[in-house]
N, C-alpha and C positions, 0 to 999 in steps of 0.2 A: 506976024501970023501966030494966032494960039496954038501950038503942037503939044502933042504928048508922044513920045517914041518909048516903047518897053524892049526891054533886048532880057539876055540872061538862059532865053528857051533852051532845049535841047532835050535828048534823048538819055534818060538815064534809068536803071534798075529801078526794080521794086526793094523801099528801105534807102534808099539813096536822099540826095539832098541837092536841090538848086538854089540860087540866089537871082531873083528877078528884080530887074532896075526899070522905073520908068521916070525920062527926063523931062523937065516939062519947058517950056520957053512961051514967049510971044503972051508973057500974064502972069499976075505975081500969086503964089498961094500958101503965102503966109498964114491968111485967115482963110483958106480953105480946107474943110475936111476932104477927102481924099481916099478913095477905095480902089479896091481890087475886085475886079468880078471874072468870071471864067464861061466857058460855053466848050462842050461834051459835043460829038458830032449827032447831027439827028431831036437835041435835046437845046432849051432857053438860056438863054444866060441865067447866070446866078450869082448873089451876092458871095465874096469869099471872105473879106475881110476890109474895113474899114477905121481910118484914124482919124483924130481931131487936128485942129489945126496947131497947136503945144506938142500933140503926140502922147498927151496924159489920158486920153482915154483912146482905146481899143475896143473894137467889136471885132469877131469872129462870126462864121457861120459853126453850127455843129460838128460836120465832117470832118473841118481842122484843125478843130481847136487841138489846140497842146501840140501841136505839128506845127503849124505854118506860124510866123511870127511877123505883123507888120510895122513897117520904121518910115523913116522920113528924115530928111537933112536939108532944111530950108533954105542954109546958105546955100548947097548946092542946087537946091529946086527938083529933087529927086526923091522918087520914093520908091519903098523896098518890098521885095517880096521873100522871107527867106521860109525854105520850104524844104521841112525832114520826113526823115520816115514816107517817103512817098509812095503809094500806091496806085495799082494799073488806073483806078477809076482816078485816080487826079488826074488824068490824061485830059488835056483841053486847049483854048484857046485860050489864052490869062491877059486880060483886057486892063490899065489904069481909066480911072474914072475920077474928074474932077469938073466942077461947072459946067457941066452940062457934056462934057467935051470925053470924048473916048480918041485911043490910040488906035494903030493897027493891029495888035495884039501878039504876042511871041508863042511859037506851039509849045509844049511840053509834051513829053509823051514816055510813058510808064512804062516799061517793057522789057520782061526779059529775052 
C-alpha cells in the first residue's frame, strides 16, 4: 500500500521553528520530485515548497523563502520540512505531495 504519513506538527510561538517529516512507503521515490503544500482554514491549498529527485534543485513559494528549508533522505524515503522564523499566518494544515498521492497532513499552528 502507497502511504505517505507527515508527523512533526505542533503548536509553537511566533519566531520559533519546527521540523516536519513525511514518511513515505508502499513505492520507491528516488526519481520522484517531491513537495510540500499546506491549506489555511477557510482558504485552498497552496504550494510551499518543492524538491527534485537528487535534491539539487529547490523551489520555494514567496512567503518562505529564506524561512522554510526543504530536504530529503532517500535511503530513508523521508522527506523534510524545516521551518524558521515562523509566523501566525504559517498556521495550517502541511500536506507531503508525491505521485499523485497526498498524506493526512500534520496541523501547525502559530500562536502566541
Amino acid at each position: 500500500q502507497m502511504q505517505l504519513v507527515e508527523s512533526g506538527g505542533g503548536l509553537v510561538q511566533p519566531g520559533g521553528s519546527l521540523r516536519l517529516s513525511c514518511a513515505t512507503s508502499g513505492f520507491t521515490t528516488t526519481r520522484l520530485t517531491m513537495n510540500w503544500y499546506r491549506q489555511a482554514p477557510g482558504r485552498e491549498r497552496e504550494f510551499v515548497a518543492g524538491i527534485s529527485s537528487g535534491g539539487d534543485n529547490r523551489v520555494y513559494a514567496d512567503s518562505v523563502k529564506g524561512r522554510f528549508t526543504i530536504s530529503r533522505d532517500n535511503d530513508k524515503k523521508t522527506l523534510y520540512l524545516r521551518m524558521n522564523s515562523l509566523k501566525t499566518e504559517d498556521t495550517a494544515v502541511y500536506y507531503c505531495n508525491a505521485l499523485g498521492l497526498w498524506g493526512q497532513g500534520t496541523q501547525v499552528t502559530v500562536s502566541s
